[in-house]
KOLTI-23247 format. One record per residue: x, y, z of N, C-alpha, C, CB in turn. Coordinates in pm, whole numbers, plus 50000, padded with zeros to 5 digits. Each point is the difference from the previous one (the first is absolute). Glycine has a CB too. Layout:
<rs>
XYZXYZXYZXYZ/...
</rs>
This chain:
<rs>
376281567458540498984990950053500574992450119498934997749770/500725000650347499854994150106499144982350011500195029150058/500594965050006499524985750062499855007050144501414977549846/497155021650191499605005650182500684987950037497325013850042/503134991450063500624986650140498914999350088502675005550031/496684978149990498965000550112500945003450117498154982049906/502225025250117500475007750149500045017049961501854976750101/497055026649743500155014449997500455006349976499584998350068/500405010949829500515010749920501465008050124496895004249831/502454996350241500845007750088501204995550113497875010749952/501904978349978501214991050092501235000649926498444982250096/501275024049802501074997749914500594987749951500245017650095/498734974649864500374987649985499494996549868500064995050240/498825018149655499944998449909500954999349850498395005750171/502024988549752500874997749936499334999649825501304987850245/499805014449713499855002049850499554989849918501595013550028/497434985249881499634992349941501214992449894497715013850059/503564995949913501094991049918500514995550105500605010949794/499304989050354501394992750092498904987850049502045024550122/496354979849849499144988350059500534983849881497315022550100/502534986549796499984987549896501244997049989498185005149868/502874997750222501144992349961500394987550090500755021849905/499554970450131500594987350072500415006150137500964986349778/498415009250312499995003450129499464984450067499515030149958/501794965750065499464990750112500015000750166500624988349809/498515009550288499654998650122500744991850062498135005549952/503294988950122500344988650034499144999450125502334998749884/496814994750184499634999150114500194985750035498575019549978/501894979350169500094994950038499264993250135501445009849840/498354975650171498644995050097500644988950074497825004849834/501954989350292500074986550036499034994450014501525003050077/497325000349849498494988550005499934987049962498985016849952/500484971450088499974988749955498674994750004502204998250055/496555009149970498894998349981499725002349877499655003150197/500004984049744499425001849868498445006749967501614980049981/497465022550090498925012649995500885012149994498054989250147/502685014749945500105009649982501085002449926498785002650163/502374989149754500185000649859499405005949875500604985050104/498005003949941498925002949856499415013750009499124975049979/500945030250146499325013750024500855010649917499114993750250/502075004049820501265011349934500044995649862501735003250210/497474982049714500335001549875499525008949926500334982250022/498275018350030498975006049960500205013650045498624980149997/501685027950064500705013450029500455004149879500724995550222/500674998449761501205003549923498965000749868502524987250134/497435005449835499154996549881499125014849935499704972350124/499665029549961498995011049985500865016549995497984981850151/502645013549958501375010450011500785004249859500484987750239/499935005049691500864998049888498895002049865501904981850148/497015015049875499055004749880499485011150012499464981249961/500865028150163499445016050010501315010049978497934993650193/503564996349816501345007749991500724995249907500115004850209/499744990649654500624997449885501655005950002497425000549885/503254989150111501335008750028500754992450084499055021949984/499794974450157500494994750096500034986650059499655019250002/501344976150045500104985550040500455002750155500754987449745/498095002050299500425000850177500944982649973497025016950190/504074984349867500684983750025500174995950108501105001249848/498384987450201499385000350114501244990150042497075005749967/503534995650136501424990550040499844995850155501815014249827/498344975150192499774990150122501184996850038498054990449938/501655010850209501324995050094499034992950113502185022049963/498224964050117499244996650056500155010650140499954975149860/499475020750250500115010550142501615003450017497754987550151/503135000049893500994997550072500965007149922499264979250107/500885016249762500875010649870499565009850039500204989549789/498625019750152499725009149958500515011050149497984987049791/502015007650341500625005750138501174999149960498604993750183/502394997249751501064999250016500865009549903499324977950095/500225022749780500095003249894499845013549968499524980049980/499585027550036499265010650002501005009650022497944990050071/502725011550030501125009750054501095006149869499894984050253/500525001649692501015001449933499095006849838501844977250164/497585016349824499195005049870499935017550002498324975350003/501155022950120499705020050008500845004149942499255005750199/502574988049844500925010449989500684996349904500085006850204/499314988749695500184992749884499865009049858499104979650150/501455018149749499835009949829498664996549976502444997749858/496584989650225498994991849923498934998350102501644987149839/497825024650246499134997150085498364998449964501895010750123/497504979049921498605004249946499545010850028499514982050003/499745026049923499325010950028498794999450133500635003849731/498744985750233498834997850143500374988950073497915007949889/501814991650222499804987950148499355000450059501354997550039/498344989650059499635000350065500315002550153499384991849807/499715013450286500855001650127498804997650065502095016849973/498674976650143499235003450179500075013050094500614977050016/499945034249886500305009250087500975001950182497815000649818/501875004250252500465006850093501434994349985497805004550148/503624996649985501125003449984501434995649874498715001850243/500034990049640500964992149904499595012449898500024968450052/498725035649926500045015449915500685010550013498334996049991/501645001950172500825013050077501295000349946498904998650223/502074989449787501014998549949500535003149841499534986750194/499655006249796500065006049792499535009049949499844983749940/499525025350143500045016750009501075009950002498404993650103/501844998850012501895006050042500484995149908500544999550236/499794993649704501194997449850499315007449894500934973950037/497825030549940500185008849890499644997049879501465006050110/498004979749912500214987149895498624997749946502004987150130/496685024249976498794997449919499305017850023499604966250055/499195030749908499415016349931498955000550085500475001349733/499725011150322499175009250095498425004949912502705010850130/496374979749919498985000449926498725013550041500814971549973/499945032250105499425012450087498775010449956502424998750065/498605008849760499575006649961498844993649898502095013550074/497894975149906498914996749844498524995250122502334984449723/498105010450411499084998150069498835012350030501814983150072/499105026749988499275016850031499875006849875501145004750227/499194989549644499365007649870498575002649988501694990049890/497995015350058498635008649943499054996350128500174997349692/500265011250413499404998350142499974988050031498745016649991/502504977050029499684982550059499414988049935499645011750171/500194990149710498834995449932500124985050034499835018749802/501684979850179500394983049982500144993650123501305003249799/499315007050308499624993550144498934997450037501355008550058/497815000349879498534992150082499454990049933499225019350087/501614971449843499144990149971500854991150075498785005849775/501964995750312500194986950079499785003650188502044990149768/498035004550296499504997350149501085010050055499024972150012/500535036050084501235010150041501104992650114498165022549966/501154965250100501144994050044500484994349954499615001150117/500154988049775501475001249882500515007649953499564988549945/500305026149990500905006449994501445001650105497905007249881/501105000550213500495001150094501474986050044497225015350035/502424973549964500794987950005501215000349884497774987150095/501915020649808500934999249909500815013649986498554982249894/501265024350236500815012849994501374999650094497655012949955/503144993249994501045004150060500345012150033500424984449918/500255019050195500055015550037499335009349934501854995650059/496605002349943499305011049949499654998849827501285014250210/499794975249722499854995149849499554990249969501395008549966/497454991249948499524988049907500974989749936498335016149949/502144972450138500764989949874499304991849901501534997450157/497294996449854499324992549917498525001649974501724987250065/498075005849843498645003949975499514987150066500035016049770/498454987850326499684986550014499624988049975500125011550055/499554976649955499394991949929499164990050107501875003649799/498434993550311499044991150059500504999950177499604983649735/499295014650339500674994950127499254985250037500565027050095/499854970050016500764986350014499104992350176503165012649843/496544976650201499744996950119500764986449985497715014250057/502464986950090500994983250037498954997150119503295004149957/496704987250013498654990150114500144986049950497825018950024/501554976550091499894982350013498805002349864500394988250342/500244993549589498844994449970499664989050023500135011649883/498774981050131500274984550030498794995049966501625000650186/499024983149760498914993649951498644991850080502014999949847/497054998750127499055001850110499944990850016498945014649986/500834970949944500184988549954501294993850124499105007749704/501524996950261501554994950141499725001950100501775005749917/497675005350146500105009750076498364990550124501475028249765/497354969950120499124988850054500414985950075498915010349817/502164985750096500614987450045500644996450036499524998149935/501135019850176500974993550073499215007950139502624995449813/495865012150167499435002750101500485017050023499904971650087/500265032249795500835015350070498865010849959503054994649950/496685013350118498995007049991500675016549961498484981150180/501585025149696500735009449973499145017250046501214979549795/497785016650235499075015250035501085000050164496364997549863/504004990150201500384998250152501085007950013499274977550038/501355022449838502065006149982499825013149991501354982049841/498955027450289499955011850068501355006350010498084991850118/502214994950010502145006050015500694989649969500185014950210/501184990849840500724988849922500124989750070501165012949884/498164984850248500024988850055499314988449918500185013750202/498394997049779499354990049907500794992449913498325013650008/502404995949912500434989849855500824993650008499575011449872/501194991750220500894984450085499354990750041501425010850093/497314990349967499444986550021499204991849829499475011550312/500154999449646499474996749855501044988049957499025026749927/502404984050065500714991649948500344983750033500535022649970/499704979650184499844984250057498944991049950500785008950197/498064991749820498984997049876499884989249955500295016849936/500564994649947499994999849865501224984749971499315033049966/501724970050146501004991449974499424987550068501985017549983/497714981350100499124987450095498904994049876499955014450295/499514991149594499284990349947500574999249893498145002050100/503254999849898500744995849872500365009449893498914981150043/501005031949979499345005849889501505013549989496474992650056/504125008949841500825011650027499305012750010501674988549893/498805015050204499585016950071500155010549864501304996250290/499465009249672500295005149881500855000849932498995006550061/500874999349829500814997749866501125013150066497814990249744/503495006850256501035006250016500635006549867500174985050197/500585025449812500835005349869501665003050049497535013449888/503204981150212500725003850029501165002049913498854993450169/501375002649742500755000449859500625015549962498224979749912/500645026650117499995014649934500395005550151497895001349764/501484993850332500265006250147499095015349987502904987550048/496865018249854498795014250066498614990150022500905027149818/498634963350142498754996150032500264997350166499224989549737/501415008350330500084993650075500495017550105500444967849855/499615039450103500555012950091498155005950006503435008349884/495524987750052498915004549993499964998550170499014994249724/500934991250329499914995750114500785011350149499884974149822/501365025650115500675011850132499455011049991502134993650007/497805015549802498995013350021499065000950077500295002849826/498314984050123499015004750069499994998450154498954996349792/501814991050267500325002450132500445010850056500254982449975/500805022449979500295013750064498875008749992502294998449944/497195005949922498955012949973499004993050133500055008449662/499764980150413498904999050065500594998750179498524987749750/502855011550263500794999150108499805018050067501924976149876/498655030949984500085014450044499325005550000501255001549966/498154995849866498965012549938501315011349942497404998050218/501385010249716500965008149915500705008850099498564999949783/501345003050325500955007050085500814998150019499135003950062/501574977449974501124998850004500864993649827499184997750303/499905008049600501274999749895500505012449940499194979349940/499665032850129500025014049973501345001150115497005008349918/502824991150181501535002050058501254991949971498705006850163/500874982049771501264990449934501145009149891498004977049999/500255028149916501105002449875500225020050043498774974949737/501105029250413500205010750012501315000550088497555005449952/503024980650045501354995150079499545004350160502125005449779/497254996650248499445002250123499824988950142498995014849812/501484981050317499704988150074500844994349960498024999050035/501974985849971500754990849945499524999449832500304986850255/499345021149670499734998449881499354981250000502155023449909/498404971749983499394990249956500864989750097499155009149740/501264985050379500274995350075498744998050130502385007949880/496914999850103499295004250136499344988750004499705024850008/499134978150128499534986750028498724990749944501135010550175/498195002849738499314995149890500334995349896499105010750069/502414987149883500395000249872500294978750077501365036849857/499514965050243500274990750103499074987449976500705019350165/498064983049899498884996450016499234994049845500175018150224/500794987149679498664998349901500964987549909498405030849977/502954967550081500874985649956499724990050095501975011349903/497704991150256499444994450061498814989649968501045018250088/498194988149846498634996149931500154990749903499165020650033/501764980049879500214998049865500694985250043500275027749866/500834973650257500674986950021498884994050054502445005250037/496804993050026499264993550045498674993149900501075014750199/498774996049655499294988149914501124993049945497835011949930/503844989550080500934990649888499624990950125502395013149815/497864984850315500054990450044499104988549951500865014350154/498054990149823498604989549970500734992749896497585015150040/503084991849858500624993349836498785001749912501734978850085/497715034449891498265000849927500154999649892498855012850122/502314986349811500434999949805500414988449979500925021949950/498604972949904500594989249940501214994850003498675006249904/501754981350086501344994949968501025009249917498764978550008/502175028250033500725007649866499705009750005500104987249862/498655020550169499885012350011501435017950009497794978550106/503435016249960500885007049969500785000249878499804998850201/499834994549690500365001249867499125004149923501294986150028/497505014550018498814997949929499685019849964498954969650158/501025030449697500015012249933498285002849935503014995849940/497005021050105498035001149978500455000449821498295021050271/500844979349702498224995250018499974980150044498955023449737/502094970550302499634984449967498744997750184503434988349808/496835019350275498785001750111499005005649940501285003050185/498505005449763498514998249894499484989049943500585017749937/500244975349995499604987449943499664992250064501035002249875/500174993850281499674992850081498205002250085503054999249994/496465012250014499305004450073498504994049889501945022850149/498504980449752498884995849873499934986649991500435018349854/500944972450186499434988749940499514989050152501815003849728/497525004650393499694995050122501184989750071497475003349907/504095006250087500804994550095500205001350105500554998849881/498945015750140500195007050103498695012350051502644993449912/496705004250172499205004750073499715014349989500614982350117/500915024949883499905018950002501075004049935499035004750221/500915007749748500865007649906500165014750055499194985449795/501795021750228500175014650084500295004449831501314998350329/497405007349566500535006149917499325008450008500924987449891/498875018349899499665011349968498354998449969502595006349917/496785009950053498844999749960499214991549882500755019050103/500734977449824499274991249840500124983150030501135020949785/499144979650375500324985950016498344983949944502125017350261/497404992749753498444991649998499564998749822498935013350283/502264992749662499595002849822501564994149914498105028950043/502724972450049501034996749979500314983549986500295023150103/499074971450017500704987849994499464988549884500445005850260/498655000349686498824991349893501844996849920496305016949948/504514993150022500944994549883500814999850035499415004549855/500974988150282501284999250066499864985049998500375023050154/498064970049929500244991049987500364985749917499265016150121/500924973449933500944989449859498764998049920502124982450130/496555019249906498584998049903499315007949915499714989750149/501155025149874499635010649944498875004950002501364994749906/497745003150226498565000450063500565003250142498414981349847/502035010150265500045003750150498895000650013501775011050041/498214999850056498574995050111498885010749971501524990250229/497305002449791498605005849949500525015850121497524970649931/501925037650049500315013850037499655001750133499685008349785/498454985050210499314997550088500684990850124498265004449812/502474993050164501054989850085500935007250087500034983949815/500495027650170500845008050033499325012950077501424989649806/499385011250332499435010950050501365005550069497304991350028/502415022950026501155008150027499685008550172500475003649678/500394996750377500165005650141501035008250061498974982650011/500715031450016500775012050023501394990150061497745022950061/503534981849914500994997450146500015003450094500994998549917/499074990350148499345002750197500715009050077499444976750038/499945028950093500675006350069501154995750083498135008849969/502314993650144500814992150082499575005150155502074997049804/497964998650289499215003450109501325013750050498304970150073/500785037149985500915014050044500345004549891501004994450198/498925007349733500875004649859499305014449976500454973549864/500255036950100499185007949947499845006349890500084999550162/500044988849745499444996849849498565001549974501734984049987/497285016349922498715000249989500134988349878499145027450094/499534966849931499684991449866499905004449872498994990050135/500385021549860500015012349946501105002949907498895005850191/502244994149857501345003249957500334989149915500685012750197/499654992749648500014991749904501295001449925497595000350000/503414987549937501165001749925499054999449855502314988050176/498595014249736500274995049900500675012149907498134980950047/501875018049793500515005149916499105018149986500844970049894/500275035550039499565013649964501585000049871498355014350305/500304984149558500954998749883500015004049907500174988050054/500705016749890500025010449857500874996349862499815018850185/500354991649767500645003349864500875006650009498484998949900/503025001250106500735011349995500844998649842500175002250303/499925013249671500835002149921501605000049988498025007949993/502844986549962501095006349955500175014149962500124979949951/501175023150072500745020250011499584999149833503025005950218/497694984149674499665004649850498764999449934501964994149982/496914997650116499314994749895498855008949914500574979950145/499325018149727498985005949923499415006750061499824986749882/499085018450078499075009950098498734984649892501185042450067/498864952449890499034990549954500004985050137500625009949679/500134993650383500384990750110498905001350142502775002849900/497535011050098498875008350088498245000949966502275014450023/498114988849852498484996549906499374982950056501145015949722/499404977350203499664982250037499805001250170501904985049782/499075016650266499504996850144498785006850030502224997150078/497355016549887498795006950045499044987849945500705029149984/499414969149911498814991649890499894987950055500545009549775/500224982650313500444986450047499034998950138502815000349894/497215014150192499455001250132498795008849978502244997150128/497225004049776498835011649987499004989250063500545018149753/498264994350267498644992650062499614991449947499285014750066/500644983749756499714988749927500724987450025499425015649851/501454987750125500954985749972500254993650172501695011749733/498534994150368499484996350144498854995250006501095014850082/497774985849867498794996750053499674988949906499295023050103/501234974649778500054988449905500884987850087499945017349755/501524985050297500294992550110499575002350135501574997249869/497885004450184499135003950097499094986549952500255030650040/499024971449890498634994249929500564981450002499135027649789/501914972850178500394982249997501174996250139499864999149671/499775007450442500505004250111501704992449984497205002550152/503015008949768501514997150014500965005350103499604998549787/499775014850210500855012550088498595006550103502245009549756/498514993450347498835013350064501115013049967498364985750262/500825020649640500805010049888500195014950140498374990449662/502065017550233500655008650069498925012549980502634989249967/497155009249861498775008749987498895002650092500534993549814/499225016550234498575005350038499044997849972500705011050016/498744980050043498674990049945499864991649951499455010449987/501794982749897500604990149967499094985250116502705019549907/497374984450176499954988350091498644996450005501905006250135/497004998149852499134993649991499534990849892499875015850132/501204987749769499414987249924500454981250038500105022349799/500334981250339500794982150010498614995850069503285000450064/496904986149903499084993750034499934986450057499515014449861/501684978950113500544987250128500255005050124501224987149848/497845006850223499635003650116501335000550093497584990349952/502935000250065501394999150057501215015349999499444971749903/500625028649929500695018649969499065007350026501434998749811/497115002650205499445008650059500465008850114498724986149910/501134998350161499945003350176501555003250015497874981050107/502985018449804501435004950039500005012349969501194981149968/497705023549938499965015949926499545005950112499394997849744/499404997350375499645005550083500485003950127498844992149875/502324997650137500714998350123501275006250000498894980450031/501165026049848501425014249907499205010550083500794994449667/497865005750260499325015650041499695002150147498805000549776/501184988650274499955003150133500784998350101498464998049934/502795004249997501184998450058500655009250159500134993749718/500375003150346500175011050100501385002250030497914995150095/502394998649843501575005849935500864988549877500415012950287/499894993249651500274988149823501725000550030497675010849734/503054975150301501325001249953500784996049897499725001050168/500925006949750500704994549904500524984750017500525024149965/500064966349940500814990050047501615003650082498564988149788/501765007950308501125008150060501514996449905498624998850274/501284990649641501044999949935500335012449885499624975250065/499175030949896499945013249945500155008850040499164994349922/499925007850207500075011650072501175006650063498104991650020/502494997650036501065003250097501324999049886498734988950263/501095012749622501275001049915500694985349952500415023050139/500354977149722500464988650007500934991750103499475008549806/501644996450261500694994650037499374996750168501835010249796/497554996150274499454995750111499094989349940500265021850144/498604981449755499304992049963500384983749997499365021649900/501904977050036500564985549989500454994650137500835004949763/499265003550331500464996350166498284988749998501825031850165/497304982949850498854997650052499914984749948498955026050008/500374972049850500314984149970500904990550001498965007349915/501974995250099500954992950056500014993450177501045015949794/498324990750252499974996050169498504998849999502175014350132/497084988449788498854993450035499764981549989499295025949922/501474968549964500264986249949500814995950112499935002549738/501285003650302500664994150166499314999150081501625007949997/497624997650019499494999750144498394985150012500935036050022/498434965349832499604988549981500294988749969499255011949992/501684988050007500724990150003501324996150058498715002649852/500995006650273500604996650152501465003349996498374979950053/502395029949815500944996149988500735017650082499464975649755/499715033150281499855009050082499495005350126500294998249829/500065004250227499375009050150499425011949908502064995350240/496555008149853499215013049968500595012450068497894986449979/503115010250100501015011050051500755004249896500214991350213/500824998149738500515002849913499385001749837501434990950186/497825007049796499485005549854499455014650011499264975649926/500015029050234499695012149999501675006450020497114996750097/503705003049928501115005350010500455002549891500294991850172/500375000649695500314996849882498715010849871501194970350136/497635029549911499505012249913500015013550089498404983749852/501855016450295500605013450063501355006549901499264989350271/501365002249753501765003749946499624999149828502004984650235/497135006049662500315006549883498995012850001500854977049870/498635027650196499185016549985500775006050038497944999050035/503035000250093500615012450045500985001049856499904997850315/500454993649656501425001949896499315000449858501994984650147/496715018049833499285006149892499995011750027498774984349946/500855019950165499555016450014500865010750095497594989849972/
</rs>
């Protein structure tokens, strides 16, 4: 007798009814701190574990900064979790090359593809490496302004007006002229704050000049778009647009700040408008209706498009040992159902195929819409471009806002850690 694997008889992933009923635990591992989407995965597991008797998913937390730091050594560890989470591009790439996780290739193209097509082919695609499936997907991601409308009235700033980035330099002046902090900073962690150099650059060059960056091609990542886009960046540190402290200041506490009307704007994520209800100190924040959101601007000459959108492309990867019940849960975790149930309490804009129409806060809507109509999607570059360039990248993005760099020299400093990556 057979237990079917929802990934199909033919994936070979079906297993024996004496190895189902024996003790099989799932270590997976998460850095979530949204409590919805806690209760979501409670309710997953839950349902999960009453259709797989036998099985225990253990669900193990590392916050962001650990779980980057940490993660490496675990892989190569007697005691690795079986599942993670990832941002994909050059930090998957890497832990591909060690060997340290499982080529999901073949259970994807099982029984004609069955399981790939339930997620978006450019996430797949985002989660491939030389031609191989590393993870299964689970959600993608938008980084855009948000800002409260309420501030934004009373210091006279008109947000339909914020086009380029001239604009939002003057926004920002503003904002500071009627007293009001410009935005909630995260420099603590330093990647919130590399959002700012990415999207400058992606709008300095456009994808041409990071397609010849990472093809070592020109001045690679030195050139004069890369130049130009620290240029930009020093010129909002000059204004001083973040709170007191802001270079200690560790995310999520700019969520909170943003929820509890300290600060005017926020350069985050898509759940920012659902998120901050339980960040802030009232455990309410701001009526929803209060909050509105605006593409990142262009820059004059630039040949970026508005169009051109960052954010996340994120999955599930396996560990080299884990169960084949490891693989099971993750299918069951990202299926059309259980996506469109979070979908439905707009937690995620899911990965599933169709999944997405069930969101319905208008705010993750219009970020679901502004994914699909993307005209070119970039990973976060601290992922993309691999770990160890990655930490350049944030690392000289926080210098340079805070004046403590030339945009010569920070584009120089991620020239030299790529060449000596690749």
């Amino acid at each position: 007798m057979k237990l079917k694997s929802l990934l199909g008889a033919s994936v070979a992933l079906a297993i024996s009814a004496s190895s189902a009923m024996a003790d099989v635990t799932v270590k997976w591992m998460h850095l979530n701190t949204d409590p919805g989407i806690g209760a979501a995965w409670d309710e997953i597991v839950k349902n999960y574990e009453a259709a797989h008797p036998g099985v225990k998913i253990e669900m193990q937390f590392l916050e962001n900064e650990a779980f980057k730091a940490k993660l490496p050594t675990l892989l190569q560890s007697n005691d690795p979790p079986h599942l993670f989470y990832t941002w994909g591009g050059g930090v998957l790439a890497a832990q591909a090359a060690t060997g340290a996780i499982k080529d999901v290739t073949e259970a994807m193209d099982a029984d004609g593809g069955k399981l790939k097509a339930v997620y978006s082919p450019a996430l797949v695609n985002g989660l491939t490496v030389d031609g191989k499936i590393y993870a299964v997907p689970y959600q993608t991601g938008l980084v855009s302004f948000y800002y409260n409308k309420k501030l934004f009235e009373k210091a006279g700033v008109d947000a339909a007006s914020i086009k380029t980035w001239d604009d939002f330099l003057a926004a920002v002046k503003k904002l500071k002229d009627a007293g009001i902090t410009p935005i909630a900073g995260g420099g603590g962690d330093k990647w919130p704050i590399h959002f700012y150099w990415g999207y400058l650059a992606m709008r300095e060059g456009g994808k041409a000049a990071f397609d010849a960056a990472k093809a070592s091609e020109g001045d690679g990542f030195k050139s004069e778009a890369f130049v130009k886009a620290g240029a930009d960046l020093a010129a909002l540190g000059k204004l001083e647009p973040f709170q007191q402290g802001y270079l200690g200041t560790k995310w999520p506490v700019p969520v909170g700040m943003f929820a509890d009307g300290k600060a005017a704007m926020l350069l985050g994520f898509d759940s920012t408008a659902v998120q901050q209800h339980t960040l802030a100190a009232d455990g309410k924040g701001l009526d929803e209706n209060d909050i509105g959101m605006f593409p990142f601007p262009t820059v004059a000459g630039g040949a970026g498009q508005l169009t051109d959108t960052m954010g996340g492309i994120n999955g599930w990867v396996l560990t080299k040992n884990a169960p084949p019940e490891a693989l099971d849960f993750a299918a069951f975790l990202t299926n059309k159902e259980n996506q469109t149930m979070m979908a439905g309490k707009n937690l995620i804009i899911p990965a599933a195929v169709g999944a997405g129409s069930a969101i319905e806060q208008p705010l993750v809507k219009s970020a679901a819409e502004q994914l699909a109509a993307s005209t070119w999607h970039q990973n976060f570059l601290d992922q993309d471009l691999g770990p160890a360039v990655g930490r350049v990248v944030n690392d000289v993005s926080v210098e340079i806002v805070s004046g403590q760099m030339s945009p010569e020299d920070a584009a120089q400093q991620i020239q030299d850690a790529w060449a000596l990556d690749h």
